[in-house]
C-alpha positions in Angstrom: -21.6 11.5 1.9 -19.2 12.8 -0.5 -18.7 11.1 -3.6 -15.0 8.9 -3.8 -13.1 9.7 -7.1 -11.9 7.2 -8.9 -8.8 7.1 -11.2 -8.8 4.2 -13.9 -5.9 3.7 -16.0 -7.0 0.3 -18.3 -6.7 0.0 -22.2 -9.1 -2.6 -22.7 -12.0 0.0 -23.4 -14.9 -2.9 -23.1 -14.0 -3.6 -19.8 -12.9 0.1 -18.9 -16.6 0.6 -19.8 -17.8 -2.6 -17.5 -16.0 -1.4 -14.6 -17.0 2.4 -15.0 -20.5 1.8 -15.5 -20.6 -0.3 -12.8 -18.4 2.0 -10.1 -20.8 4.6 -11.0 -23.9 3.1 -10.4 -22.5 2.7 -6.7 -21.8 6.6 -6.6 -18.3 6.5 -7.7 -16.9 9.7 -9.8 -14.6 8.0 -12.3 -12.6 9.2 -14.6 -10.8 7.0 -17.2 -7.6 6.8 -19.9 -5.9 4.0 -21.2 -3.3 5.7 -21.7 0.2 6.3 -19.0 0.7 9.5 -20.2 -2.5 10.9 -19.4 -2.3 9.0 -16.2 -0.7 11.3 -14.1 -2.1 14.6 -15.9 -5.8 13.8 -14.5 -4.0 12.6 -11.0 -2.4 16.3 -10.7 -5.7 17.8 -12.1 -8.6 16.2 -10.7 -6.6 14.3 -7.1 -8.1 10.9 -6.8 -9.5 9.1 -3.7 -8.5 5.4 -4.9 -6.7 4.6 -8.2 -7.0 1.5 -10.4 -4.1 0.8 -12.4 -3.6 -2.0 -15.7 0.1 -2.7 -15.4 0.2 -3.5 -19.5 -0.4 -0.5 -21.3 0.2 0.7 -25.0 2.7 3.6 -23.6 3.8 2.6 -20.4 2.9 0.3 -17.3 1.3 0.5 -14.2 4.2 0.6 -12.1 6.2 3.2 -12.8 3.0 5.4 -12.7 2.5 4.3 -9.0 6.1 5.1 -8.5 5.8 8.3 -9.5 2.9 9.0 -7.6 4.2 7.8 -4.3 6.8 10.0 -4.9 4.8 13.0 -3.4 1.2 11.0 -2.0 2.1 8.1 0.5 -1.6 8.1 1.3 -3.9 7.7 -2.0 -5.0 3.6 -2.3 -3.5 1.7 -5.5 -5.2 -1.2 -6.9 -3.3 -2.7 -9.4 -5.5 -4.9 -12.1 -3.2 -7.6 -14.5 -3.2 -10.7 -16.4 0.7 -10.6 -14.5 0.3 -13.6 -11.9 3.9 -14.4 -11.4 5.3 -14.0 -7.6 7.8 -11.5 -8.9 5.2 -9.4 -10.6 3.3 -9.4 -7.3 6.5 -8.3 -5.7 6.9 -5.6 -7.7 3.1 -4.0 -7.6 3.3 -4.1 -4.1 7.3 -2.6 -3.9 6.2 0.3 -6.7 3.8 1.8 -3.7 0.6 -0.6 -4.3 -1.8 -1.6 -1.7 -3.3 -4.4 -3.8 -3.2 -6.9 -6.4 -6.3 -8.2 -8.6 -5.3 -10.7 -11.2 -7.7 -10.9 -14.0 -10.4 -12.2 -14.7 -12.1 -10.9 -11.6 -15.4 -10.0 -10.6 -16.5 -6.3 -10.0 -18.2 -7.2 -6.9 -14.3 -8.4 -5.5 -13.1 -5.5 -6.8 -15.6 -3.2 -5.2 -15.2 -4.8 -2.2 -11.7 -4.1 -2.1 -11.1 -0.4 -2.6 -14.3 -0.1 0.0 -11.6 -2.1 2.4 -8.9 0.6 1.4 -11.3 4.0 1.1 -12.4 3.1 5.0 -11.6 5.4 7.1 -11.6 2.3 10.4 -8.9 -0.2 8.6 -7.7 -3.0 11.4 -5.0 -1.4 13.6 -4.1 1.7 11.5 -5.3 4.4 13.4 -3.2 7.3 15.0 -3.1 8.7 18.0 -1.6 12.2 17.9 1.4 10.9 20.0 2.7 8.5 17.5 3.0 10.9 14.8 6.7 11.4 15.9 8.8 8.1 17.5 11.9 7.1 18.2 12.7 3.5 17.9 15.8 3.2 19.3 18.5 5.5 17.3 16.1 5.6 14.4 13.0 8.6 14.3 10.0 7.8 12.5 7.4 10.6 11.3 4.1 8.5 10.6 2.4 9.1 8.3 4.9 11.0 6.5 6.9 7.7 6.1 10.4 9.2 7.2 12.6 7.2 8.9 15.9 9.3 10.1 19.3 7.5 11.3 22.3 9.6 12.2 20.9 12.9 9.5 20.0 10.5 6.9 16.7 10.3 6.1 14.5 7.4 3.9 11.0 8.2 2.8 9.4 4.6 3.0 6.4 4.2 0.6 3.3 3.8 1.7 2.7 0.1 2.5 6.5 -0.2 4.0 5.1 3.0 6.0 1.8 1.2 7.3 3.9 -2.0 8.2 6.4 -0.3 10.4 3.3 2.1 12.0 1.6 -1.3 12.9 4.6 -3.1 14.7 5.2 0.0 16.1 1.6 0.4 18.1 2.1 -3.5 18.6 5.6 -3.4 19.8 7.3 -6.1 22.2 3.9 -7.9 21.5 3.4 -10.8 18.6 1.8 -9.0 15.8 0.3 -12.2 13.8 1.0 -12.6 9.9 -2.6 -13.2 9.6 -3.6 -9.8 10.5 -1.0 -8.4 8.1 -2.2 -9.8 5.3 -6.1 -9.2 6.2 -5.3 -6.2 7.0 -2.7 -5.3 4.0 -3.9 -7.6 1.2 -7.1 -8.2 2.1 -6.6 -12.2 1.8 -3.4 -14.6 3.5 -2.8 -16.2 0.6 0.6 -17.7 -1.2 1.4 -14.9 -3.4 0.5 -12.0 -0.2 2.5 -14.3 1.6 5.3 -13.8 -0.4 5.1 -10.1 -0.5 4.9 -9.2 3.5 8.0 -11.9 3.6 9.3 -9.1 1.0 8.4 -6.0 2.6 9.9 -7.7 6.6 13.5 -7.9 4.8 13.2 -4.8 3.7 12.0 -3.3 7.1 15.1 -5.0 8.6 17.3 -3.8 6.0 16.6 -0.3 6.9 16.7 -0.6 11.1 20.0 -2.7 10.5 22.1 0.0 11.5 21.0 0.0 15.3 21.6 -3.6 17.4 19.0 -2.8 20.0 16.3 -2.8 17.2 15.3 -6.0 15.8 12.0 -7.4 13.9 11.4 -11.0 15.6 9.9 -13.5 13.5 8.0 -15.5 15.7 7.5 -19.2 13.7 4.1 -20.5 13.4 3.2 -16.9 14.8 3.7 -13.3 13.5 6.6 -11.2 14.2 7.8 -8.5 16.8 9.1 -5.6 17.2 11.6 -5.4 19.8 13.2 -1.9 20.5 13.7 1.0 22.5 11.1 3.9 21.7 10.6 7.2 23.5 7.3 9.6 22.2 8.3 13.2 22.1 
């Protein structure tokens, strides 16, 4: 089995040693800066398979790398790693293009765990078959994985966790998708603070399918939510 790469971007060099040591000794490649502006320099250079990002750093934050990265890779895991534990800092790791969220202190054994969850290859409910690559959900066309949605010409590039969402309702449509599996499957836990965040990323999902009436994003109470709409595979 191929070796993952690993991209960590944390300033505090004892535990940037901790958590290097210790990825390595499970067979991880990682390479390490604490610095933002080297950040994206060894992501162009030596591509990634997971990337751990501090959100405080000396020259920069973790944020606004992930948002430049998911500016051309939808697909590349993001674990952000932060003292931050207000709900609005959550919010915003998960809306810059993260797919999690450890607050610190946490253990490396959580922490391996998680980008394990995220490297897998058999994530709950993600896969694709070859006829979903290209949908239409009522006046709207979706290119998954790309992350495109299209109305009327205009096209928005959804990042990557906005992109996942939709996918899933989308294989799950007219059917209650439950808010438990989004988070397990998203966030890896269904706690307040994930919570929070999918109730962030629905609104935005409605937001963006507002334009047609015959598409609509159910939320079921007690339940999930569903995705009712008209879609025809190409």
């Amino acid at each position: 089995m191929t070796a993952k790469k690993v991209l960590l971007v944390e300033d505090e060099l004892v535990l940037a040693e901790i958590i290097r040591e210790s990825l390595q000794s499970r067979g991880f490649i990682v390479m390490h800066t604490p610095f933002a502006k080297d950040a994206l320099q060894l992501y162009h250079e030596y591509p990634p398979d997971i990337v751990i990002l501090d959100v405080m750093l000396p020259d920069g934050d973790g944020f606004s790398i992930a948002k430049q990265i998911r500016n051309t890779d939808v697909d590349t895991p993001v674990i952000f790693l932060t003292s931050r534990s207000l709900a609005q800092d959550v919010v915003e790791g998960f809306e810059s293009g993260g797919n999690d969220y450890l607050k610190k202190p946490f253990s490396l054994e959580e922490l391996i765990v998680r980008m394990k969850a995220l490297l897998s290859k058999n994530r709950l409910a993600i896969s694709v078959t070859p006829d979903s690559q290209n949908v239409r959900i009522g006046h709207y066309r979706f290119q998954y994985p790309k992350g495109i949605l299209s109305f009327a010409g205009n096209e928005r590039v959804l990042t990557n966790r906005e992109s996942e969402i939709l996918q899933m309702l989308i294989l799950n449509r007219n059917q209650i998708l439950s808010r438990q599996t989004l988070l397990l499957t998203f966030w890896n836990n269904d706690d307040y603070f994930s919570g929070r965040s999918l109730d962030v990323f629905m609104a935005k999902l409605r937001k963006y399918l507002k334009n047609d009436p015959s598409v609509s994003i159910l939320n079921i109470r007690g339940q999930g939510y569903k995705l009712i709409c008209t879609i025809n595979i190409d």
